[in-house]
C-alpha positions as CSV (number, residue, x, y, z in Angstrom):
1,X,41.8,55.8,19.5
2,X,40.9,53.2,22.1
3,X,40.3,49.8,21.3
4,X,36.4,49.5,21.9
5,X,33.8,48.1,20.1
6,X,31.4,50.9,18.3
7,X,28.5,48.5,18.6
8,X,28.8,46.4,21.8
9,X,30.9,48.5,23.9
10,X,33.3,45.6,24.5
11,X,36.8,46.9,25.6
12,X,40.1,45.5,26.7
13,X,40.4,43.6,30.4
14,X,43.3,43.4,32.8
15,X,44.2,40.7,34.4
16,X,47.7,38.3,35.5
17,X,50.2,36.3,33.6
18,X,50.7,33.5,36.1
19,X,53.9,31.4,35.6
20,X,54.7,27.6,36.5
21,X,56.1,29.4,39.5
22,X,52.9,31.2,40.1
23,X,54.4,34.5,39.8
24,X,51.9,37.3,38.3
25,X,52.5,40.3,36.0
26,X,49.5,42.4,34.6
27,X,48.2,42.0,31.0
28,X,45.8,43.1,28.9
29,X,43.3,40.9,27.3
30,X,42.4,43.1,24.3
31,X,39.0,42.7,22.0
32,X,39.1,41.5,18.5
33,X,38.1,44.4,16.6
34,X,37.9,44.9,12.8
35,X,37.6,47.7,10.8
36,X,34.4,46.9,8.4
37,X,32.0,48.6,6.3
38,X,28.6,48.3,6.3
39,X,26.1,49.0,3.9
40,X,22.8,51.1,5.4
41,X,19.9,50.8,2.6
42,X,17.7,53.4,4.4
43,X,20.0,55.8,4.2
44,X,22.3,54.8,1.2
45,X,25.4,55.2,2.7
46,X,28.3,52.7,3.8
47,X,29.8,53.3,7.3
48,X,33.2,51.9,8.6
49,X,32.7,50.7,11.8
50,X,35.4,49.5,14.2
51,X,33.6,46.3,15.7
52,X,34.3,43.2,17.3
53,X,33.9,39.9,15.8
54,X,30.7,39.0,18.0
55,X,29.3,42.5,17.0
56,X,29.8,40.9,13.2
57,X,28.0,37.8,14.3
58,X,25.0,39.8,15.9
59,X,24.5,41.9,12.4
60,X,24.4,38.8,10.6
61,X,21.8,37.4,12.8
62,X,19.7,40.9,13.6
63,X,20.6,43.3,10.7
64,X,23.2,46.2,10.6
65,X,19.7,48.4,11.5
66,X,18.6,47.0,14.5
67,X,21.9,46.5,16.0
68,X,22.8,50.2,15.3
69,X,19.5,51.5,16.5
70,X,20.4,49.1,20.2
71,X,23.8,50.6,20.3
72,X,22.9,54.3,20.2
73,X,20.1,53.5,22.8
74,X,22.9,52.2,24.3
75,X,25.4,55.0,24.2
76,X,27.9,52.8,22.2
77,X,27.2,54.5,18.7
78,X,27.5,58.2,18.4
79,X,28.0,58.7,14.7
């Protein structure tokens, strides 16, 4: 499986490793993703999520409901 965010949609970059010599190679910056579980109360289930740390910081501000609710309007979420 990919490394993407289920809730944001974040995803890995590409970009240089530049030396002191200024010679670049490709990289990868990749996303900090977690594997969490989250309670839902209206539906009294937990779900395991693979999400990055600023989708964790968004459910503690909004709620695990709203943010699920802008990710599948969003596309992100498709369980």
């Amino acid at each position: 499986m990919s490394r993407v965010c289920e809730l944001t949609g974040k995803k890995a970059m590409t970009g240089n490793n530049v030396s002191f010599s200024m010679n670049k190679t490709k990289r990868r910056f990749n996303v900090n993703l977690f594997k969490k579980k989250f309670y839902l109360p209206e539906e009294d289930k937990w779900v395991t999520l693979k999400v990055s740390t600023r989708a964790i910081k968004n459910v503690n501000k909004k709620g695990i409901t709203q943010v699920m609710k802008e990710a599948r309007a969003k596309g992100f979420l498709t369980k």
